[in-house]
C-alpha positions as CSV (number, residue, x, y, z in Angstrom):
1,X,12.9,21.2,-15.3
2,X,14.5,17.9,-15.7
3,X,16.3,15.4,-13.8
4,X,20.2,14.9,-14.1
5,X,21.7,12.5,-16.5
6,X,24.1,10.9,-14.0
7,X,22.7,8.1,-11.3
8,X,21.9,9.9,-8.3
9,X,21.3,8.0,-4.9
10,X,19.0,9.2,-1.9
11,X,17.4,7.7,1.1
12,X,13.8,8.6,2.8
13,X,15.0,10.0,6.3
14,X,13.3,9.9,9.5
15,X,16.1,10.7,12.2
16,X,15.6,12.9,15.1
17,X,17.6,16.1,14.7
18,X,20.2,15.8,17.1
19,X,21.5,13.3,14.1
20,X,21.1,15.7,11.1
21,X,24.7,17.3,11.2
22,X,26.6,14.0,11.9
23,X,24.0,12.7,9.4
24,X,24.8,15.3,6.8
25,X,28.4,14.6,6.9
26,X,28.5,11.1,7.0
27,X,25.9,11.3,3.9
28,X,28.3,13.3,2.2
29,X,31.6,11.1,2.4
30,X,29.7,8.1,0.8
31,X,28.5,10.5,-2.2
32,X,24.8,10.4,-1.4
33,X,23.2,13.5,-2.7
34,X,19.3,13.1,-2.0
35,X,17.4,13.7,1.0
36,X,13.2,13.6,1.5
37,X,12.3,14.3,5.0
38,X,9.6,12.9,6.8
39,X,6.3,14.3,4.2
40,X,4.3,14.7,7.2
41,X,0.6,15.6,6.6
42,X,-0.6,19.3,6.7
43,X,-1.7,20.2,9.3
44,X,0.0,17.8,12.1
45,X,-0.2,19.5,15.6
46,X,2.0,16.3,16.3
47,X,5.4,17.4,17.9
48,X,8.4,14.6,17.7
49,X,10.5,13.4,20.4
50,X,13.8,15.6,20.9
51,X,11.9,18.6,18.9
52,X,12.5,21.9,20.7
53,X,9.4,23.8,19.2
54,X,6.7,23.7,16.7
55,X,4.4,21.2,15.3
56,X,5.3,17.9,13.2
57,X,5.3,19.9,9.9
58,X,7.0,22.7,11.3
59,X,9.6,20.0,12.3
60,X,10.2,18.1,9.0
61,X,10.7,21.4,7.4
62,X,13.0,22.1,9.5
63,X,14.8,19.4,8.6
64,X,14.1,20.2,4.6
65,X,15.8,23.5,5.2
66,X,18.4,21.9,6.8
67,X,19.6,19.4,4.3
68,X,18.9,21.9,1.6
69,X,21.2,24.2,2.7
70,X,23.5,21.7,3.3
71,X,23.9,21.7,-0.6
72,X,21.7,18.1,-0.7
73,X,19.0,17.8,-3.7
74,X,15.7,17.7,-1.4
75,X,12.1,16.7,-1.6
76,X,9.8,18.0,0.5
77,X,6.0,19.1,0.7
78,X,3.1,17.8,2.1
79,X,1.8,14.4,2.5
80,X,-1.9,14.7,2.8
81,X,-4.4,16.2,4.7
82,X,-3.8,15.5,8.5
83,X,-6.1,12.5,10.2
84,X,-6.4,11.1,6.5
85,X,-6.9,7.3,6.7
86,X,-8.6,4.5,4.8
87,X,-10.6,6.1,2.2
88,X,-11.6,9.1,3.5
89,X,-10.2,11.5,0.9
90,X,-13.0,13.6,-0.3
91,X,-13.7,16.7,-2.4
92,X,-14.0,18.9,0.7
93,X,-10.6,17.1,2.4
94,X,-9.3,17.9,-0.8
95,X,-10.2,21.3,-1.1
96,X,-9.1,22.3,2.6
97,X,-5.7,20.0,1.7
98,X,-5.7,22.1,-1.6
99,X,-5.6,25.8,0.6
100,X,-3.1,24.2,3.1
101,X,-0.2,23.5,-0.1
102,X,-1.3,27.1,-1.3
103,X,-0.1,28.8,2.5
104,X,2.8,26.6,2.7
105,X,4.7,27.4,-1.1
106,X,3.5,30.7,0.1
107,X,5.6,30.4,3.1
108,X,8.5,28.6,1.7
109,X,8.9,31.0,-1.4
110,X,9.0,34.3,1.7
111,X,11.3,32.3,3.5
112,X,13.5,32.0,0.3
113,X,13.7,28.0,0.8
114,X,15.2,26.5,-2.7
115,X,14.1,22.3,-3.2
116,X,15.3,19.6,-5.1
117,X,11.7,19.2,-5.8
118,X,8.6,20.5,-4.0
119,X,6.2,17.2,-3.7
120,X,2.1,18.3,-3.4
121,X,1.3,14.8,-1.9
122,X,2.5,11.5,-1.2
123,X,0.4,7.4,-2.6
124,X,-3.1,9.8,-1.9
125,X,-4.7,8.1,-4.7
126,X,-5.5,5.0,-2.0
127,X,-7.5,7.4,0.1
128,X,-9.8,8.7,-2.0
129,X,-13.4,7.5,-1.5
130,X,-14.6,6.9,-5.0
131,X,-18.1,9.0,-4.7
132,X,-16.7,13.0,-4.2
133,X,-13.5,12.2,-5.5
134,X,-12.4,9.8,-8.1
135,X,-8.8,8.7,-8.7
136,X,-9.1,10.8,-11.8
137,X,-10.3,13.6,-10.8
138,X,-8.0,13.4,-8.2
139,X,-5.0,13.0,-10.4
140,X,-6.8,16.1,-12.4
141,X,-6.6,18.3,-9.5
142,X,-2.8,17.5,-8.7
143,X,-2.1,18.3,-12.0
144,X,-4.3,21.7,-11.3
145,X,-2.6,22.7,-8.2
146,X,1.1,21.8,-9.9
147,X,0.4,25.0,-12.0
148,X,-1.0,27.1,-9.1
149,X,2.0,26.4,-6.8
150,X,4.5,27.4,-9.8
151,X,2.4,30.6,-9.8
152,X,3.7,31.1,-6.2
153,X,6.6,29.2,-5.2
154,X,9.5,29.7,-8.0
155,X,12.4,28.5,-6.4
156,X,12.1,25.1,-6.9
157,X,10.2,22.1,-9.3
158,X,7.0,20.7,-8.8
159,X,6.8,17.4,-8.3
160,X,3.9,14.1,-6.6
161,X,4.6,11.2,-5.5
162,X,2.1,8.4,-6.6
163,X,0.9,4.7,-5.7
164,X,-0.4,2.5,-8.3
165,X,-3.9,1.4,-6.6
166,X,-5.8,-0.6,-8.0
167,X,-3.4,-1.2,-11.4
168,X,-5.2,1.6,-12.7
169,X,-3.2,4.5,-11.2
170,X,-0.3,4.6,-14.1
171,X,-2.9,4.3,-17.3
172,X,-5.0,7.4,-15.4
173,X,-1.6,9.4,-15.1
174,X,-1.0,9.3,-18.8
175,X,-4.4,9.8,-19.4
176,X,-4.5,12.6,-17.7
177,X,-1.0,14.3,-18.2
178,X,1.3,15.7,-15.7
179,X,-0.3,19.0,-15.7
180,X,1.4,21.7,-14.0
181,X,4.1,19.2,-12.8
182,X,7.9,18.9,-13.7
183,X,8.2,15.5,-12.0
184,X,6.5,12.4,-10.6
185,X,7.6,9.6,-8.4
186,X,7.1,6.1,-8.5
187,X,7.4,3.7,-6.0
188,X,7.9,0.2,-7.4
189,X,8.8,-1.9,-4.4
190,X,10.4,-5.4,-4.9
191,X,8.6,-7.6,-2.3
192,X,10.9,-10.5,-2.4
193,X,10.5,-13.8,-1.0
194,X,13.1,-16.2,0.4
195,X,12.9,-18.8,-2.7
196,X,13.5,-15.9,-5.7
197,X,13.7,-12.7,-6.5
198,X,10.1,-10.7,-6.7
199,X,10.6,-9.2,-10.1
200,X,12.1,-10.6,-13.5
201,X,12.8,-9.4,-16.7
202,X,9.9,-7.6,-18.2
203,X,8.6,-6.7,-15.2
204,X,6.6,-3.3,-14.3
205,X,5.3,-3.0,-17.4
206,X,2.9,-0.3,-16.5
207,X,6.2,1.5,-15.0
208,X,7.7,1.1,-18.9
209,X,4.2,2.4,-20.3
210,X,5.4,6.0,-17.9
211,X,8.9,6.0,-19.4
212,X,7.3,6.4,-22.5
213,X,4.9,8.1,-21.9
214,X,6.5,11.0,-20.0
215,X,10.0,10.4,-20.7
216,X,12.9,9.3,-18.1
217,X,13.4,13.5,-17.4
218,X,10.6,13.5,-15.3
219,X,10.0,10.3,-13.6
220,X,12.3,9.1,-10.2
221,X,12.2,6.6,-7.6
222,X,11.2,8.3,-4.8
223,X,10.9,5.5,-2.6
224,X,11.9,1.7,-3.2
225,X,13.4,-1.1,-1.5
226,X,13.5,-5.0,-1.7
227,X,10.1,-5.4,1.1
228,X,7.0,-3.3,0.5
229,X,5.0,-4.8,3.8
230,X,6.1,-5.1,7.4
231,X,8.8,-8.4,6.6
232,X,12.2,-7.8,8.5
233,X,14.6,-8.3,6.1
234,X,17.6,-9.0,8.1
235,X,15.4,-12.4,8.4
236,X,17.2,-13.0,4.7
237,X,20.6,-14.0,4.7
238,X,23.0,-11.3,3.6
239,X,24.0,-13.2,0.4
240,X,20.4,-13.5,-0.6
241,X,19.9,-9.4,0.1
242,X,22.8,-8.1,-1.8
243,X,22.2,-10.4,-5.0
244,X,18.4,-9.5,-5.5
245,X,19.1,-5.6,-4.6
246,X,21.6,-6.0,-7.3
247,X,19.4,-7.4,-9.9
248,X,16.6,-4.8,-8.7
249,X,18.1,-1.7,-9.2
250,X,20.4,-2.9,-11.9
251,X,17.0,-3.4,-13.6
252,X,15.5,-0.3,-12.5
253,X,18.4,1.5,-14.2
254,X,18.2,-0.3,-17.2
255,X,14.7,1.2,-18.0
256,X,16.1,4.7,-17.6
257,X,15.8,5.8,-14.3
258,X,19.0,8.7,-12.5
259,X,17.5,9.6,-9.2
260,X,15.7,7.1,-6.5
261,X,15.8,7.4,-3.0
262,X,16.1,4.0,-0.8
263,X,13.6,3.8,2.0
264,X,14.9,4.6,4.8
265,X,18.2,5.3,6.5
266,X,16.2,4.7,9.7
267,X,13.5,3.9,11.2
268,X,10.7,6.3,12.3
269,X,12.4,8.9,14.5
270,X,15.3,6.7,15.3
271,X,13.4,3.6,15.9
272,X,14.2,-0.1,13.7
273,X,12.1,-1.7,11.7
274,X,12.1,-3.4,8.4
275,X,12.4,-0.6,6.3
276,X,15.7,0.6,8.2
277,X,19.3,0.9,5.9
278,X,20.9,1.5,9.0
279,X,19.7,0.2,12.8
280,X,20.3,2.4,16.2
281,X,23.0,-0.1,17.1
282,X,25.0,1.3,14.0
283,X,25.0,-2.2,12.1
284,X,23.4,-1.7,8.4
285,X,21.2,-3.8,6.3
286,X,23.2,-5.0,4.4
287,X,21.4,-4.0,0.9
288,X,22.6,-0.6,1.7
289,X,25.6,-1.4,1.8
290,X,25.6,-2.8,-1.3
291,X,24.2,0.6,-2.6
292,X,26.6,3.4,-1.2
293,X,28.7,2.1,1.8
294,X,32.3,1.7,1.3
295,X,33.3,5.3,1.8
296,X,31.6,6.4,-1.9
297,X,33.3,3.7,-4.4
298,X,30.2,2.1,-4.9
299,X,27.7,5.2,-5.0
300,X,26.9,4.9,-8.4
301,X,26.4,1.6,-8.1
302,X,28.2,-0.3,-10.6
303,X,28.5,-3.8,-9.8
């Protein structure tokens, strides 16, 4: 499996689903072609707002199913195990986690329910509690249980979405090797601050150390944005968003990269906050704008 050739532009998306048709559409006449649901952590007896039936999982994969067949390129799986927190993620969370992953490719390969990318977990490499479970044998076992999904889930690629904790997360990834996996995603967020832009050139080395390591085939963004922490960004002037989003992905790109996905198009089940491309009142931040407004001239964002 590997990833196109051609710049491909996605959001994370956490909308409730009266929105996913008009959602769908509008996605479509700007040319964005990438969609991860809510990951939502397995199991979650957690039931949204506006949901008719089913649990939080059962919702987000709902929503999976729906893009999907709406002919989007869609990530979806499990985050973690449910009531994870701090670092709490053990060998036995793991295992149960492990068993839980197994049940649902089960379910999605009966269901005949083709992915963009089936992701086995989302940043769990903070959670793990350093005793039962290192952050390499944790990386060891993803890579594991990439192999044993492909064994039953066939419709789709295998991919994990990892967080660099520590600095050490990237260096234990190509130690390691991707296993069983056909794709990881990295999440290199800008954090920018009102006097200058938060990266430069040369930055993310580690991130260049993963190019080469595993090539640009199986690496993608799957979440990034100019803030990583709770900052609201419309607190920058629109100026200053637009020019440093510019330089950030233009520098993303230049490393290789042709498939990232922008966090978020809103907030958490219609809600604002700082990660938000596009607030309840309709208005937009205006970095994602910059990215695919403009009825689809700029989705391949060439400035």
């Amino acid at each position: 499996m590997k990833l196109p050739n051609t710049l491909q532009l996605g959001c994370n998306y956490k909308a409730l689903e009266a929105n996913w048709a008009a959602d769908a559409t509008y996605f479509k006449s700007i040319g964005l072609t990438n969609i991860r649901p809510h990951l939502n952590s397995i199991p979650d007896n957690f039931t949204p707002p506006g949901s008719l039936s089913g649990t939080g999982y059962e919702y987000w994969r709902r929503c999976a199913t729906f893009f999907a067949r709406q002919g989007f390129w869609v990530s979806w799986g499990p985050s973690s195990p449910s009531g994870q927190s701090g670092l709490n993620l053990t060998e036995d969370t793991w295992q149960a986690f492990r068993l839980n992953v197994l049940a649902d490719a089960t379910y999605m390969q009966a269901q005949g329910i083709a992915l963009g990318c089936y992701e086995l977990g989302n940043e769990q490499e903070a959670h793990v509690d350093g005793v039962t479970l290192t952050q390499a044998q944790f990386i060891a076992h993803t890579a594991t249980l990439a192999t044993e999904v492909k064994a039953i889930y066939t419709l789709s690629p295998i991919g994990y979405s990892m967080y660099d904790t520590g600095g050490t997360t990237h260096d234990n990834w190509i130690a390691n090797g991707m296993g069983g996996l056909d794709f990881l995603g990295l999440h290199p967020y800008s954090n920018i601050q009102q006097g200058g832009r938060g990266i430069t050139d040369g930055g993310y080395p580690a991130i260049i150390k993963m190019m080469k390591a595993f090539g640009a085939d199986k690496l993608w963004i799957s979440e990034f944005g100019l803030e990583a922490s709770d900052t609201n960004l419309n607190l920058f002037s629109r100026q200053f968003q637009t020019n440093s989003m510019r330089y950030y992905w233009n520098y993303m790109r230049a490393l290789g990269f042709t498939r990232a996905q922008i966090y978020m198009f809103v907030g958490w089940l219609n809600g604002n906050n700082a990660f938000a491309c596009r607030y309840t009142d309709g208005s937009y931040v205006p970095y994602w704008d910059v990215c695919v407004r403009d009825g689809g001239r700029r989705a391949n964002i060439t400035f």
